[in-house]
N, C-alpha and C positions, 0 to 999 in steps of 0.2 A: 180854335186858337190854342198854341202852345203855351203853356206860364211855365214859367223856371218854380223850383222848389223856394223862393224867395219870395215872389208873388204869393205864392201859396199858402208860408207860411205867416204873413203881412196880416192878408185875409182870416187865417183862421184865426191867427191872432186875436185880431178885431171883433169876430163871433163869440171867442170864450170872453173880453171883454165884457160885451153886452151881457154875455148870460151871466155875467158875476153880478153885474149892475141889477140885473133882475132878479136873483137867485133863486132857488127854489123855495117853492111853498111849504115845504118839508124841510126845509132849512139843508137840505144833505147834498148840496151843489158840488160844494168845496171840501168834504171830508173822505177820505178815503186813506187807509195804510197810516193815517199818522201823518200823512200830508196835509202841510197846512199853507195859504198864500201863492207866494211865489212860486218857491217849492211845486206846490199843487199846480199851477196854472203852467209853468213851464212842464211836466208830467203830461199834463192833457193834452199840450199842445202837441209834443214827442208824437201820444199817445194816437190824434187826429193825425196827422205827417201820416203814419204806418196807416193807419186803417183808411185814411186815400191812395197810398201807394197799393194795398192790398186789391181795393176796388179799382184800380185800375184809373183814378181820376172820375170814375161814374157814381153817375145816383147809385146808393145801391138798390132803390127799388123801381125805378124805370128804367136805367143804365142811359138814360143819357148824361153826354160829357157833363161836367160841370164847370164853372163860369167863375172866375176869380176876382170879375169886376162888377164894383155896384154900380145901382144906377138904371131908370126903366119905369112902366107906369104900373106894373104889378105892385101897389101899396107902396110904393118908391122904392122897390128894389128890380132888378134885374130877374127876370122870372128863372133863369137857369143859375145863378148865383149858388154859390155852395153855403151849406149850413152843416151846423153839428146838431144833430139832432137826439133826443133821448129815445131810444126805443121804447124803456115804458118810463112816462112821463109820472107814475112815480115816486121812482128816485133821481138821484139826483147823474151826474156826468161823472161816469164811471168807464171803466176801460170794456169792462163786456155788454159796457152800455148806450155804445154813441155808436153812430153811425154816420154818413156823409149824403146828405139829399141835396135836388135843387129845393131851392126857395119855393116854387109852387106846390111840389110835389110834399113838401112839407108843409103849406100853408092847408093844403086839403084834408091829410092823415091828419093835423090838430093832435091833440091827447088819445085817438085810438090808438088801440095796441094793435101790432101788426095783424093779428088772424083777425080783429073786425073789418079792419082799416082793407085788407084784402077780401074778405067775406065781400064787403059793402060795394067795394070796386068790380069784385065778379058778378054780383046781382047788377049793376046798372049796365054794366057792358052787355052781358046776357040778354035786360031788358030791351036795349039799344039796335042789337043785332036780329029782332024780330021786325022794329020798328024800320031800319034802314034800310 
């Protein structure tokens, strides 16, 4: 499905939300540059906009589309739903530090850093493809 850049921005919106409500365990959610609040949150939000436009609306680590609606039985979300996600979980949502997943694909990475989080994904595939 197509979304407008208004859907998109709705949605992530909603995402940095939640992760404000949640913030990090390290306290460094919301601090970067001297940005504080609004300020910051409208920043990140820019910040997510460009770095989906850059991946092209895809995961960026399975590449599939992503999903601007909630809704589904994957934990009550939409299993292709877009997420902002920390690459390393951490610090906090930083601009060289978020990236754009589905919802699955991030409920499985959890807090590994991308080279385990890949490490771990090529050992079961490997294992898989003896097996199949």
């Amino acid at each position: 499905m197509n979304y407008s850049d208004k859907e998109r921005k709705v949605h992530l919106r909603q995402n940095l939300q939640r992760a404000k409500q949640r913030k990090s365990k390290k306290g460094l959610c919301w601090k970067m540059n001297g940005y504080r609040d609004k300020r910051m949150f409208n920043h990140l939000l820019s910040v997510a906009m460009k770095i989906g436009a850059k991946q092209k609306w895809k995961c960026a680590i399975s590449g599939d589309p992503l999903s601007f609606s909630r809704g589904g039985k994957l934990k009550g979300a939409n299993p292709k739903s877009c997420v902002i996600d920390r690459i390393n979980s951490n610090i906090g949502y930083t601009e060289s530090n978020i990236q754009l997943l589905t919802h699955e694909v991030n409920i499985t990475k959890g807090e590994l850093s991308m080279s385990r989080y890949v490490e771990l994904v090529s050992q079961i595939s490997d294992r898989f493809k003896k097996v199949v």
